[in-house]
BAFI-3210 file (N, C-alpha, C; in Angstrom, 3 decimals, decimal comma, padded with zeros to 6 digits):
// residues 168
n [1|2|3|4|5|6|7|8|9|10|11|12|13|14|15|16|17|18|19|20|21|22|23|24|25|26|27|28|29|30|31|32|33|34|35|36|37|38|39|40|41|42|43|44|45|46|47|48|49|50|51|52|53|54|55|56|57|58|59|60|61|62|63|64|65|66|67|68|69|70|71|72|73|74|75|76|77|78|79|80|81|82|83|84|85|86|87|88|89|90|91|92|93|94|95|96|97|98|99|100|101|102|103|104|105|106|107|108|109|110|111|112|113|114|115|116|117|118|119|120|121|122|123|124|125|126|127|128|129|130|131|132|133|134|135|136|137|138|139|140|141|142|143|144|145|146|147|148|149|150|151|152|153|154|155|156|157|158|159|160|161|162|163|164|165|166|167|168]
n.u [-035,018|-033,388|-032,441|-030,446|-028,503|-027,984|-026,587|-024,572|-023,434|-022,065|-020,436|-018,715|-017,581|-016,619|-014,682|-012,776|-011,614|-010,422|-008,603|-007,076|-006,090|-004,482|-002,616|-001,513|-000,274|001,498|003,363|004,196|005,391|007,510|009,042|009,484|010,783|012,524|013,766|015,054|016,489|018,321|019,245|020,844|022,873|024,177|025,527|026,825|028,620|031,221|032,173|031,577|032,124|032,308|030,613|028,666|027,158|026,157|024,065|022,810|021,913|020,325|018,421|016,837|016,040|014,467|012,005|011,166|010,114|008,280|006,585|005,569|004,206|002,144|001,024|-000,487|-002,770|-004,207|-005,039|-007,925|-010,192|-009,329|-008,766|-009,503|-011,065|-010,077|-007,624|-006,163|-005,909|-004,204|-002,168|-001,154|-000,688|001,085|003,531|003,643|004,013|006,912|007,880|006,280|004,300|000,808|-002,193|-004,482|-007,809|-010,935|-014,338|-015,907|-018,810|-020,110|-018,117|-018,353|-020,452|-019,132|-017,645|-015,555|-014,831|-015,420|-013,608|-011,521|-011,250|-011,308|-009,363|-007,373|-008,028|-007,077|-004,198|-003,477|-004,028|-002,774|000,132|-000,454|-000,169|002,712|003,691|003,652|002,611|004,721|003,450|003,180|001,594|-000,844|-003,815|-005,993|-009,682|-012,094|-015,030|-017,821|-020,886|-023,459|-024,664|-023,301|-020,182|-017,681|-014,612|-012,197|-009,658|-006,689|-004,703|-001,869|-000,911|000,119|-001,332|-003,272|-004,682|-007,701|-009,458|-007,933|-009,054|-009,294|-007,937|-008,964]
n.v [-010,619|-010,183|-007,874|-008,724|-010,610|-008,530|-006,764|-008,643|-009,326|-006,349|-006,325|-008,147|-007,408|-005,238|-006,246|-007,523|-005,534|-004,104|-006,260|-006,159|-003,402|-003,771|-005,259|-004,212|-002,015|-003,493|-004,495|-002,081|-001,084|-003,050|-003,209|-000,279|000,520|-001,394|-003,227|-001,443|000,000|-002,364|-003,017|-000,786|-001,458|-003,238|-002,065|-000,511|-001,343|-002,089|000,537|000,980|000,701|-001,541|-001,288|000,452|-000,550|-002,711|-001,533|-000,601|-002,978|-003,690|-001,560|-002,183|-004,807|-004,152|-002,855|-004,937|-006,411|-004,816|-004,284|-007,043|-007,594|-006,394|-007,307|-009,597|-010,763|-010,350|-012,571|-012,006|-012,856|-012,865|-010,151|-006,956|-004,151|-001,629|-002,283|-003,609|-001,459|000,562|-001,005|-000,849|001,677|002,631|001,308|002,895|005,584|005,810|006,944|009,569|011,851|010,874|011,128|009,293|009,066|007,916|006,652|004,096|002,835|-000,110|-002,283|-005,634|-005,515|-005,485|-007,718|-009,543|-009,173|-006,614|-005,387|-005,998|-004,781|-002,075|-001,574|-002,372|000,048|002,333|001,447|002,098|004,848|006,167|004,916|006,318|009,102|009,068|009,183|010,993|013,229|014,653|015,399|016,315|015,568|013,052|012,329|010,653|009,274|007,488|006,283|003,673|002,694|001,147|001,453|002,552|002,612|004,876|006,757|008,368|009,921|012,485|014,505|017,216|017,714|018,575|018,220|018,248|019,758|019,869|020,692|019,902|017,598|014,485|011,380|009,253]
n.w [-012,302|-014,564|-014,383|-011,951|-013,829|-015,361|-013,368|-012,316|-014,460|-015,238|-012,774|-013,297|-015,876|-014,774|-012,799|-014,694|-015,897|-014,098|-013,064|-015,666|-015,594|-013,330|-014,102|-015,901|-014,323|-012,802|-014,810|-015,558|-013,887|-012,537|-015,359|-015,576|-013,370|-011,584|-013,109|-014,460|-012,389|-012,098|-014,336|-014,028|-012,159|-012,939|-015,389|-014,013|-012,360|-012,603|-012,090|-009,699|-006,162|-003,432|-001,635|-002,370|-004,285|-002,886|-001,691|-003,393|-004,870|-001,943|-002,198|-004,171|-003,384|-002,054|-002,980|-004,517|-002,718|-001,424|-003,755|-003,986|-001,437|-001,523|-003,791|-003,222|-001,281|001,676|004,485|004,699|006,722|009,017|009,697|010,448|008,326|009,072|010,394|008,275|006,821|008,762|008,850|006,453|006,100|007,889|007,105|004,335|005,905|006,519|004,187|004,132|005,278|007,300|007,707|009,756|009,963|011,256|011,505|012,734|012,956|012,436|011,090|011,136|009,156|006,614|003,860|002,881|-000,193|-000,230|001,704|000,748|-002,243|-001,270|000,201|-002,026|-003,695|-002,206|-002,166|-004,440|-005,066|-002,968|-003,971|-006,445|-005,620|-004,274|-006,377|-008,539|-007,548|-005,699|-003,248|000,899|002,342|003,242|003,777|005,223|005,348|007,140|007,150|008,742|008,357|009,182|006,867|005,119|003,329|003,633|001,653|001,625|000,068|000,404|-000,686|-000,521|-002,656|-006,328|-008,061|-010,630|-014,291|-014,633|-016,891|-018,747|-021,546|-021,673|-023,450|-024,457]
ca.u [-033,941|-032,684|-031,377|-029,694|-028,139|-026,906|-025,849|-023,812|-022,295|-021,306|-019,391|-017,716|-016,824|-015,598|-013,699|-012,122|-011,010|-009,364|-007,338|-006,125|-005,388|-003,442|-001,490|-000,616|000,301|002,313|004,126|004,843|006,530|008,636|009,926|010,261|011,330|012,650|014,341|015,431|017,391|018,975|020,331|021,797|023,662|024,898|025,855|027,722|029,552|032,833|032,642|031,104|032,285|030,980|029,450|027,558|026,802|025,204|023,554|021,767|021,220|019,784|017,344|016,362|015,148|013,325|011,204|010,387|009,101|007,001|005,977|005,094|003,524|001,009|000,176|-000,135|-003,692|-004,028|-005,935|-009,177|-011,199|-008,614|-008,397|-010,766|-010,304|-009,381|-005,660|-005,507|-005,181|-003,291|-000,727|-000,121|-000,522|002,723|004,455|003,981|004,780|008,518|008,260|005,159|003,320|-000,081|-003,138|-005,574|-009,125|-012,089|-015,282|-016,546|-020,011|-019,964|-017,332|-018,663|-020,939|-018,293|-017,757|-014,117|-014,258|-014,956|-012,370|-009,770|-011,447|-010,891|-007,254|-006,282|-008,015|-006,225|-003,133|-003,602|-004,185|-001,492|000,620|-000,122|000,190|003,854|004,624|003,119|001,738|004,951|003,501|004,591|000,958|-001,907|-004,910|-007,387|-010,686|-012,664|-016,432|-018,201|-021,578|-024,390|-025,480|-022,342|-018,235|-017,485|-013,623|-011,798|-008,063|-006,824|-002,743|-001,361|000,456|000,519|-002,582|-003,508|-005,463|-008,791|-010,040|-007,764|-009,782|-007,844|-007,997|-008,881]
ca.v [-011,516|-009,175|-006,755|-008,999|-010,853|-007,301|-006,038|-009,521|-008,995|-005,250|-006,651|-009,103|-006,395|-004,325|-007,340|-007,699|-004,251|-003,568|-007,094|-005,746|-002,529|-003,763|-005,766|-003,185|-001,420|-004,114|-004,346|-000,448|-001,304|-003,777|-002,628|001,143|001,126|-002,363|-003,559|-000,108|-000,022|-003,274|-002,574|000,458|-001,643|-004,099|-001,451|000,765|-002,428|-001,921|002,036|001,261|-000,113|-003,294|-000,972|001,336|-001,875|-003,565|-000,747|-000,401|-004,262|-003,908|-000,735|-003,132|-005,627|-003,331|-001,886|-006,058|-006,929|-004,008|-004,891|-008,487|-007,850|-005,379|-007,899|-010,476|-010,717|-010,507|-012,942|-010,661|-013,006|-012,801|-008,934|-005,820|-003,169|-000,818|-002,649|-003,664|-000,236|000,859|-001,952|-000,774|003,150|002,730|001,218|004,807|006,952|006,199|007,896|010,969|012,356|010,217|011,318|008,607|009,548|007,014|006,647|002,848|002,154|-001,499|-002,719|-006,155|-005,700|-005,554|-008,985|-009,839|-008,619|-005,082|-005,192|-006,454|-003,347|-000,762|-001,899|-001,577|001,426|002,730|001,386|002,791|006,505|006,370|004,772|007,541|010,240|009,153|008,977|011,868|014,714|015,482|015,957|015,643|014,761|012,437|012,372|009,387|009,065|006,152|005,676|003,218|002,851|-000,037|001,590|003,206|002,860|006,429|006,433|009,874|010,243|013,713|015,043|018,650|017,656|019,644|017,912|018,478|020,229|018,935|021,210|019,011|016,489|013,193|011,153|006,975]
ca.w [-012,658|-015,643|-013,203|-011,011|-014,199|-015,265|-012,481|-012,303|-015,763|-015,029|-011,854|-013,969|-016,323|-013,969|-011,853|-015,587|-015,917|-012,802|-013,247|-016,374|-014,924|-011,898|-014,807|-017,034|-013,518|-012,355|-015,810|-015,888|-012,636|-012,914|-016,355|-015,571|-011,979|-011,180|-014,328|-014,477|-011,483|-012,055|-015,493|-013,959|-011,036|-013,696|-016,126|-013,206|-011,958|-012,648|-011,554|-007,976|-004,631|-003,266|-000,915|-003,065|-004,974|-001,715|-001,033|-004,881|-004,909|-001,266|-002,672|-005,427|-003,796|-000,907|-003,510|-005,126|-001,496|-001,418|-004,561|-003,966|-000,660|-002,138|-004,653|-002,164|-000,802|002,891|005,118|005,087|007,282|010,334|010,234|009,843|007,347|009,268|010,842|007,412|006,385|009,487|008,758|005,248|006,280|008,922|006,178|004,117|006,910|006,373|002,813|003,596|006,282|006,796|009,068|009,168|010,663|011,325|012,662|012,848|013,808|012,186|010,707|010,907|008,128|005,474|003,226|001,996|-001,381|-000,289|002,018|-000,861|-003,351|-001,053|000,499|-003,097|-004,221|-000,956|-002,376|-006,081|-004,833|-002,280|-005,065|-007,480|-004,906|-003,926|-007,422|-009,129|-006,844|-005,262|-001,899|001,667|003,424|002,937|004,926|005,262|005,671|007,057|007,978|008,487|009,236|009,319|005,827|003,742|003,428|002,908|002,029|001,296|000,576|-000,033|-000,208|-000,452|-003,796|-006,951|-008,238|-011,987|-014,958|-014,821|-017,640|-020,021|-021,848|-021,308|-024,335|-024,482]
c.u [-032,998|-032,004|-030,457|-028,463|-027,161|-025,986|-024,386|-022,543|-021,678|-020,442|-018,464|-016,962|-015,879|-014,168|-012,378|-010,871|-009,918|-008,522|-006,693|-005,321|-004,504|-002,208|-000,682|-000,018|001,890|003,601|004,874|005,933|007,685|009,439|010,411|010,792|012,736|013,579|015,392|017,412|018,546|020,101|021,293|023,142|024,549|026,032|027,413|028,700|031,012|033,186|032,337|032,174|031,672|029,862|028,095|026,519|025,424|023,916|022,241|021,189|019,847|018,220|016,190|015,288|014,214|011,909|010,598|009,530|007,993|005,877|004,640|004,044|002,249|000,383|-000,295|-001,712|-004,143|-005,014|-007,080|-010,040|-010,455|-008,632|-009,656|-009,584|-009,502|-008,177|-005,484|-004,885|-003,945|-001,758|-000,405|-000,427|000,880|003,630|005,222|004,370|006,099|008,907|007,254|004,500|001,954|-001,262|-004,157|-006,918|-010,459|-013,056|-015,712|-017,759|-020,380|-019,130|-017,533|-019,267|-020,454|-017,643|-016,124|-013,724|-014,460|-014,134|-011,082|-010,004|-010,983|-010,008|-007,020|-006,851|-007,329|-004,958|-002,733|-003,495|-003,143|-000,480|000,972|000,246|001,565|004,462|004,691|002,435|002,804|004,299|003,787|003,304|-000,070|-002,643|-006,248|-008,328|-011,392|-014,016|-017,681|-019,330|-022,690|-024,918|-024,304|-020,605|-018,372|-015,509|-013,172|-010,059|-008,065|-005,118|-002,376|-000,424|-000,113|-000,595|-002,969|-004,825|-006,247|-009,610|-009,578|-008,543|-008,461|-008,499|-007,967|-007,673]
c.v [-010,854|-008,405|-007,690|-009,638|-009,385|-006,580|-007,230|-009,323|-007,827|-005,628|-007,008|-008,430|-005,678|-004,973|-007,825|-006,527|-004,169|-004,654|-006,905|-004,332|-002,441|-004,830|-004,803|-001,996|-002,120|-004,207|-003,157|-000,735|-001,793|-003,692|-001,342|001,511|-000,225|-003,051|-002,471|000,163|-001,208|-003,152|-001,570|-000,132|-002,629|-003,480|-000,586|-000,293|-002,426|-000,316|001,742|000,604|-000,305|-002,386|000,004|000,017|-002,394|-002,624|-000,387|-001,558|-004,263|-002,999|-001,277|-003,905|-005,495|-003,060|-003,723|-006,455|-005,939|-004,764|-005,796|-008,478|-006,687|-006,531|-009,218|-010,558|-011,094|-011,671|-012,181|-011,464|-012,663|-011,315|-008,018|-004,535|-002,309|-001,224|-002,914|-002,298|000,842|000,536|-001,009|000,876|003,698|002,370|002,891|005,609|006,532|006,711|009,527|010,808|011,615|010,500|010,204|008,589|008,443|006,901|005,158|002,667|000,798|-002,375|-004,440|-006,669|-005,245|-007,050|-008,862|-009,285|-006,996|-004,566|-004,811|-005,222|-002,154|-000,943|-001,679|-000,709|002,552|002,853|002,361|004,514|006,935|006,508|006,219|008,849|010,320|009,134|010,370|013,488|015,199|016,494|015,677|015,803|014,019|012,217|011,441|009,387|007,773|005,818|004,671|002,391|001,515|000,220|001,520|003,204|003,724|006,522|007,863|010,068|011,051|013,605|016,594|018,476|018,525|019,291|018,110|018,911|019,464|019,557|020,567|017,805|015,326|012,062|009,400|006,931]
c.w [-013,669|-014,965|-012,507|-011,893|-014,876|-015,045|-012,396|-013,393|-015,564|-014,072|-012,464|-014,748|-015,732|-013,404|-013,386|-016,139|-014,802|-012,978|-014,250|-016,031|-014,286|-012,854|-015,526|-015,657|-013,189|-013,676|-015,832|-014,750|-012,469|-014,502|-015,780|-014,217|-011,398|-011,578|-014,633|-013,801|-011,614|-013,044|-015,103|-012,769|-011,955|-014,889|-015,564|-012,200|-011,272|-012,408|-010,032|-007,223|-004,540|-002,637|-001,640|-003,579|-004,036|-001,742|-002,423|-004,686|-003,133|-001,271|-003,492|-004,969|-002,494|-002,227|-004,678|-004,404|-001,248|-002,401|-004,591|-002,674|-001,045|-003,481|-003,920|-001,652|000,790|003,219|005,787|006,171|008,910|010,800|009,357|008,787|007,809|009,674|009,633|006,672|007,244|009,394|007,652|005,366|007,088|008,543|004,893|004,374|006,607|004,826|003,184|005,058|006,153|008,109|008,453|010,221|010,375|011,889|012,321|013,495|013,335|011,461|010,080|009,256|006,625|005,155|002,352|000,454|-001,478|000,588|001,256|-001,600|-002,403|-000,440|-000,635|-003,873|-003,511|-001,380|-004,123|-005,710|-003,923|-003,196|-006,157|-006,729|-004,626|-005,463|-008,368|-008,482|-006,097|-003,674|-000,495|002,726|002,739|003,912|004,367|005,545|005,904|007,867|008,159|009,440|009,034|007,285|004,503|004,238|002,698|002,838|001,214|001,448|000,242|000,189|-000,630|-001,827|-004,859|-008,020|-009,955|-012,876|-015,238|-015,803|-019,101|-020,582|-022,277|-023,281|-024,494|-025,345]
res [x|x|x|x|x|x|x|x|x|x|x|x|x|x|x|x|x|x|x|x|x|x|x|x|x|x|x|x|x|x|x|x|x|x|x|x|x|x|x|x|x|x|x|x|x|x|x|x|x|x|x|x|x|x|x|x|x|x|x|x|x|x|x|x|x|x|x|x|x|x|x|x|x|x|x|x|x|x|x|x|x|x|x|x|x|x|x|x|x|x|x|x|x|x|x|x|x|x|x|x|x|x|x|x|x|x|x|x|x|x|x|x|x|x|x|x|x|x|x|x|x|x|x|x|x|x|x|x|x|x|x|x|x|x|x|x|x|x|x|x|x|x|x|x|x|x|x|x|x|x|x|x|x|x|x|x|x|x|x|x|x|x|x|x|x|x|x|x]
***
């Protein structure tokens, strides 16, 4: 019973963490990208044409619907992981190259909330890859077998010093 109450509380921990995480993500976002852009279409006003204009405001609010539909939580019982990741992998391809490779031997025996964790650890590593690595493929991994979800992203980007000690 100690173990299972444990293991319960470390979930909860964790399930606490990552919702502050994906806040202080979502915050970085919409201030430094979002907010960003806007000030700059409000600022540059009176230098643009309507059409440039349209064309900033229409960039703007491409990149809120992303946003929003990434924070958005799919109907996991209607669809399997894998179209869920297909769907939001064919969305990517119109920014980066995207191979996505799978083997399924049960699919079934995956339960809604590890669906939801690994769609957005999916989305988090994509995420940081289009933002930060500078590269121009990503390659998916996806297996899944009666025992283990084995999930493997990888990209050709420019990747970083892992000998630096990172600092809380």
């Amino acid at each position: 019973m100690q173990l299972v109450r444990n293991t319960q509380s470390e979930c909860w921990e964790n399930t606490l963490y990552l919702q502050e995480k994906d806040r202080e993500r979502l915050a970085e976002e919409l201030h430094d990208n979002i907010i960003s852009r806007l000030n700059l279409i409000r600022l540059n006003a009176h230098y643009k044409n309507m059409n440039e204009l349209n064309l900033d405001l229409k960039n703007s609010m491409q990149l809120i619907r992303e946003l929003t539909h990434n924070l958005t939580p799919p109907d996991l019982s209607e669809i399997g992981l894998t179209d869920l990741l297909i769907d939001y992998l064919e969305q990517v391809k119109t920014n980066i190259k995207v191979d996505f490779y799978q083997l399924i031997v049960n699919e079934n025996s995956i339960n809604n909330q590890i669906k939801l964790n690994t769609f957005r650890i999916v989305q988090e590593l994509i995420n940081n890859t289009l933002k930060h690595a500078n590269a121009t493929l990503i390659k998916v991994y996806l297996k899944i077998s009666r025992q283990y979800l084995i999930l493997i992203v990888e990209d050709n980007g420019n990747g970083f010093n892992a000998k630096i000690k990172l600092q809380e």
